[in-house]
TORPA-4810 file (N, C-alpha, C, O; in nm, 3 decimals):
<nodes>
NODE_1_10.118_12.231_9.447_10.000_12.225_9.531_9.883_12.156_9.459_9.812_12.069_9.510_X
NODE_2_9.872_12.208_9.327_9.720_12.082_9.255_9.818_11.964_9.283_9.830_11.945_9.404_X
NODE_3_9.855_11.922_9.244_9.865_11.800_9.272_9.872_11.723_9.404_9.864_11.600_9.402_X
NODE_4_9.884_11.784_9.510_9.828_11.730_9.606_9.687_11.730_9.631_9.640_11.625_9.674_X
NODE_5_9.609_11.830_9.612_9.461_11.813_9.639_9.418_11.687_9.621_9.343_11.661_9.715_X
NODE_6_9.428_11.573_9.531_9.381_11.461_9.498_9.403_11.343_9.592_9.331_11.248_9.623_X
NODE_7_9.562_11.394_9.638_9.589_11.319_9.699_9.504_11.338_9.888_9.467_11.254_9.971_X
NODE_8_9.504_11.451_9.888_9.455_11.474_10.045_9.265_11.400_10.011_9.215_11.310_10.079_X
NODE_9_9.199_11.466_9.896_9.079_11.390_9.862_9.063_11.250_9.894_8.973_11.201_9.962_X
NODE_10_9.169_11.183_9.833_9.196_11.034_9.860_9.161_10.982_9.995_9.099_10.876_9.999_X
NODE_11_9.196_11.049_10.114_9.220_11.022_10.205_9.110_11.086_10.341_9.074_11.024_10.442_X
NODE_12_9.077_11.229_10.300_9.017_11.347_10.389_8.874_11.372_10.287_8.848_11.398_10.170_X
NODE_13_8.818_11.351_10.392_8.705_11.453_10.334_8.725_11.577_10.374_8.816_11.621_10.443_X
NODE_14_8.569_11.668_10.292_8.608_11.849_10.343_8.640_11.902_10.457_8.735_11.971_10.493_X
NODE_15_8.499_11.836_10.536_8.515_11.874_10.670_8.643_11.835_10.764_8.679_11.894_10.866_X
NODE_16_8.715_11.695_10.687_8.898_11.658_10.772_8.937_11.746_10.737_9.005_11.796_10.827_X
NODE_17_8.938_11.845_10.593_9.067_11.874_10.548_9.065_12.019_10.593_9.168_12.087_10.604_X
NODE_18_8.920_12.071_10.622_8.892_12.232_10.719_8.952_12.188_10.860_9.050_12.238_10.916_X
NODE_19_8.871_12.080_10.907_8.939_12.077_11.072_9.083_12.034_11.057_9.142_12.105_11.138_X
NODE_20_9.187_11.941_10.987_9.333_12.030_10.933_9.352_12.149_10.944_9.396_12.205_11.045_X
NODE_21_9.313_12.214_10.815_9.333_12.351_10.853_9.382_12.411_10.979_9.494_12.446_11.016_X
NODE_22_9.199_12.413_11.063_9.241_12.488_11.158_9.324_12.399_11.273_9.350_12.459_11.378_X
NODE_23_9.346_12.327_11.267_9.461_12.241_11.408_9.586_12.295_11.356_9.654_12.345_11.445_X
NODE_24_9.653_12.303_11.204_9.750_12.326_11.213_9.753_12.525_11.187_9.845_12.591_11.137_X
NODE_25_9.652_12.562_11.228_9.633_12.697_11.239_9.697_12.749_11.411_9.766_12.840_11.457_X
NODE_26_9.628_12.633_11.460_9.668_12.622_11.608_9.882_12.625_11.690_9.989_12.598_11.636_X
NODE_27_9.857_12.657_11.787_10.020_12.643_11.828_10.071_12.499_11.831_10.191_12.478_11.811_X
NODE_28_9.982_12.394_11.855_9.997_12.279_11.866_10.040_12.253_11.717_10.152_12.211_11.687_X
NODE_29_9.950_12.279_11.636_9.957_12.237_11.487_10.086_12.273_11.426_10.158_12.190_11.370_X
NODE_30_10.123_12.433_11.439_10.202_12.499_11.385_10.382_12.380_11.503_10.499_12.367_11.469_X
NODE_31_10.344_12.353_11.567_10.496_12.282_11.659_10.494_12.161_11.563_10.599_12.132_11.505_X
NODE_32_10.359_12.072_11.539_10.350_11.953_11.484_10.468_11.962_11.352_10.572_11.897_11.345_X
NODE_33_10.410_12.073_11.241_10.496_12.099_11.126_10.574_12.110_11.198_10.608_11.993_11.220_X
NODE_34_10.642_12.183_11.266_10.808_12.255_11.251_10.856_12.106_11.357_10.977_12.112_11.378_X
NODE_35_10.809_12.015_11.406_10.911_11.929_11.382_10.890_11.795_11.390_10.933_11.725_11.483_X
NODE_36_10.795_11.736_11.253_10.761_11.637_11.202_10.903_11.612_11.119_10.960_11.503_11.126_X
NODE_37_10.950_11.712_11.048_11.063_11.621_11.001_11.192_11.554_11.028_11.265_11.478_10.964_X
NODE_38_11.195_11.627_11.180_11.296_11.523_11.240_11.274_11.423_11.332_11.364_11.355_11.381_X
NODE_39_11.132_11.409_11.363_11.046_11.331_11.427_11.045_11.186_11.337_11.061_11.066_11.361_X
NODE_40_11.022_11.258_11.238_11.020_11.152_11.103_11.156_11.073_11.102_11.164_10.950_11.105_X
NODE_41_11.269_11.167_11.098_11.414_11.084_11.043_11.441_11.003_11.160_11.494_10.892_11.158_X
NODE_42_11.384_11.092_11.307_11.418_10.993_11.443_11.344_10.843_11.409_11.414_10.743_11.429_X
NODE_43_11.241_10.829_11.371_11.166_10.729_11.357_11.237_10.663_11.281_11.275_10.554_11.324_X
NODE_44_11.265_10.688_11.195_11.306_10.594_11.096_11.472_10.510_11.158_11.532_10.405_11.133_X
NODE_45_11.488_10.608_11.232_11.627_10.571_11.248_11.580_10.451_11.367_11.605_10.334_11.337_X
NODE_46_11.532_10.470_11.462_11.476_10.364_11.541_11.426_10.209_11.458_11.464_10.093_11.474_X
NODE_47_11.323_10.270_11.364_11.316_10.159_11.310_11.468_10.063_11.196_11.474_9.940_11.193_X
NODE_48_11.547_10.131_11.135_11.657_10.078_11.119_11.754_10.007_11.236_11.825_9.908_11.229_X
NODE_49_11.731_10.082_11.325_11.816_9.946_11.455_11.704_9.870_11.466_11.705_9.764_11.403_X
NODE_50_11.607_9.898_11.529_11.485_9.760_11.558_11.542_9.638_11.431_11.602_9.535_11.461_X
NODE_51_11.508_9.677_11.290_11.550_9.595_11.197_11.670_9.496_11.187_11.674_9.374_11.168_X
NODE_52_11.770_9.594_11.208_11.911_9.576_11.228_11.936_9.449_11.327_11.995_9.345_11.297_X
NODE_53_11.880_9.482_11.446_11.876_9.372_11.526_11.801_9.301_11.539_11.827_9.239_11.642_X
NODE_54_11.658_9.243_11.464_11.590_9.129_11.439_11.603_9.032_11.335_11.560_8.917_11.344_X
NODE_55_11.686_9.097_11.201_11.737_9.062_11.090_11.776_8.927_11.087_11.724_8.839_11.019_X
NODE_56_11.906_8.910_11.193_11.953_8.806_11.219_11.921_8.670_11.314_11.990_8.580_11.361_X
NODE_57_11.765_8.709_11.316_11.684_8.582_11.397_11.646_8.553_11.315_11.677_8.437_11.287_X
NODE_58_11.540_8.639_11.193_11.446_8.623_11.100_11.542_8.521_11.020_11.507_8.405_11.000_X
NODE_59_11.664_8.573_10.975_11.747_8.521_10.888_11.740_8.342_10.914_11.699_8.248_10.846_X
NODE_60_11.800_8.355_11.042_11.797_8.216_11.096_11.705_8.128_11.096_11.733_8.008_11.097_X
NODE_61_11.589_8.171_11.097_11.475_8.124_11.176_11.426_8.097_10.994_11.348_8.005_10.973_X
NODE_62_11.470_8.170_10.891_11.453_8.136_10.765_11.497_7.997_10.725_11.439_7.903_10.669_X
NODE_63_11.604_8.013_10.765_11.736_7.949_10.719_11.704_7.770_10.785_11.767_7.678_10.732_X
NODE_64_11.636_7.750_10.862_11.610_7.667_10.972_11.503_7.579_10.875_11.511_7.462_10.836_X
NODE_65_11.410_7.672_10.855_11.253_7.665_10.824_11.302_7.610_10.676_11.234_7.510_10.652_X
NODE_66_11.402_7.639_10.558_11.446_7.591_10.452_11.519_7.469_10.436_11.518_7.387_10.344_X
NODE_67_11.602_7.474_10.576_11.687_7.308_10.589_11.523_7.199_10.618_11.502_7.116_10.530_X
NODE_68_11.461_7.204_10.688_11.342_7.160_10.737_11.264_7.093_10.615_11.220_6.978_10.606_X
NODE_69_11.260_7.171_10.548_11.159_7.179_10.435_11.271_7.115_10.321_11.205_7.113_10.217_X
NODE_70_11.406_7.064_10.290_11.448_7.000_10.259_11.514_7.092_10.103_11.563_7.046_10.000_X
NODE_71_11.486_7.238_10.149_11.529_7.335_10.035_11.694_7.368_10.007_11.750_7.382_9.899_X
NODE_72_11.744_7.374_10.131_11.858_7.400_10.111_11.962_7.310_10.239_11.922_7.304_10.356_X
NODE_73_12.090_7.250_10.198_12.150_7.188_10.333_12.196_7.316_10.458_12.243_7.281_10.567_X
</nodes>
């Protein structure tokens, strides 16, 4: 826990880090925790297909932009 304080400082002042407090004092707050962390892995996983399937334009569209530019045949 010290070692986060610095980090929430970084970011929150007092009065963010009281009105924190009390939101996640709240029912809303207390749902937020209990399921940010699979909210989190959902996200991420979305963003790995988004990736997944733009990869291979970017790639191209690299690959294009390097023949062009006389970098690679």
């Amino acid at each position: 826990m010290p070692k986060m304080i610095p980090l929430y400082a970084k970011y929150f002042d007092h009065e963010e880090v009281r009105a924190l407090v009390a939101f996640y004092q709240t029912e809303l707050g207390r749902k937020t925790i209990a399921v940010m962390p699979q909210l989190m892995q959902e996200g991420a996983e979305v963003g790995r297909a988004w990736a997944a399937d733009v990869m291979p334009r970017v790639e191209e569209a690299i690959q294009t932009r390097l023949r062009i530019e006389g970098l690679v045949k």
